[in-house]
C-alpha positions as CSV (number, residue, x, y, z in Angstrom):
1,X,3.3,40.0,-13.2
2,X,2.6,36.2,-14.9
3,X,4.3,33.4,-12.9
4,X,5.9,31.3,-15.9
5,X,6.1,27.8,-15.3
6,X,9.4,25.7,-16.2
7,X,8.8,22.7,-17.8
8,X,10.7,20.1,-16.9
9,X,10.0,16.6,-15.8
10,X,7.4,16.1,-13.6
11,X,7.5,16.5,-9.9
12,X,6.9,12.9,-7.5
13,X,5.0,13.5,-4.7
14,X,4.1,11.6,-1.8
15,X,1.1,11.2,-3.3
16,X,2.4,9.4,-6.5
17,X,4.9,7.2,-4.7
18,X,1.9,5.5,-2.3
19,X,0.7,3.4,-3.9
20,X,4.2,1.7,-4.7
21,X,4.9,1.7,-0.9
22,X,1.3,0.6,-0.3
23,X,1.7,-2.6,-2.8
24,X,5.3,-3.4,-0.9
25,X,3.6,-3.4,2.3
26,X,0.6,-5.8,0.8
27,X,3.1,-8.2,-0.8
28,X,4.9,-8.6,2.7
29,X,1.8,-9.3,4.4
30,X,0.1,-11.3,1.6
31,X,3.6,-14.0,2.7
32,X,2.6,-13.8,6.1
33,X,-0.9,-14.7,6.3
34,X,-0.3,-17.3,3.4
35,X,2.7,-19.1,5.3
36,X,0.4,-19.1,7.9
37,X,-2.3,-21.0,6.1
38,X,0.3,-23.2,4.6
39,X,2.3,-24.1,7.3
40,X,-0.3,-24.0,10.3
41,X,1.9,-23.6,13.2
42,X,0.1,-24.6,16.8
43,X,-1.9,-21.4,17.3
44,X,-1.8,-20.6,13.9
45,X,-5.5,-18.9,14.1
46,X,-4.7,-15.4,16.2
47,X,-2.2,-14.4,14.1
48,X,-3.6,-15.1,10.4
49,X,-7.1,-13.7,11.5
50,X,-4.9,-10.3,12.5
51,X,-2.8,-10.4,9.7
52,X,-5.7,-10.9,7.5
53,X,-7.2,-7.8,8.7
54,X,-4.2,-5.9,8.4
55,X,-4.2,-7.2,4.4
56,X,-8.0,-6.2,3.9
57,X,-7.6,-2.5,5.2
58,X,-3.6,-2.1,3.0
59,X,-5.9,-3.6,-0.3
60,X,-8.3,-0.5,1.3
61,X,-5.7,1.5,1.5
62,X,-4.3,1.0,-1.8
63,X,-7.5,1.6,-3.8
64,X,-7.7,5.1,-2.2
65,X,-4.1,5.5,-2.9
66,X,-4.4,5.0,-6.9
67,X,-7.7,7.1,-6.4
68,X,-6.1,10.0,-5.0
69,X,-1.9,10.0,-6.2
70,X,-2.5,13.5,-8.3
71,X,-3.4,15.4,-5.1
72,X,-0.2,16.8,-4.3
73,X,0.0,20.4,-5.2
């Protein structure tokens, strides 16, 4: 017996939809850490240094998103 397929529009996966969610998460954080280098708050340092490393791995993050959004099944 042949499985036919029905064509139709195409199925979203997670996989399609992360980097959108990936790029929502990088614009919020992009704000933070540059309100924090605009406005320099006392003890401004901690916080942008973190944040900055949260924005380093999401742009990670997001490059292996847009590498792998066909890998849902």
């Amino acid at each position: 017996m042949v499985a036919v397929r029905k064509q139709g529009p195409p199925q979203t996966g997670w996989a399609a939809i992360r980097p959108v969610l990936v790029a929502f998460m990088i614009v919020a954080d992009a704000f933070t850490v540059a309100s924090l280098a605009i406005v320099r708050p006392e003890s401004w340092f901690a916080p942008f240094f973190g944040f900055g490393v949260v924005l380093i791995g999401l742009i990670w993050f997001e490059v292996w998103a847009i590498r792998h959004r066909h890998d849902d099944g």
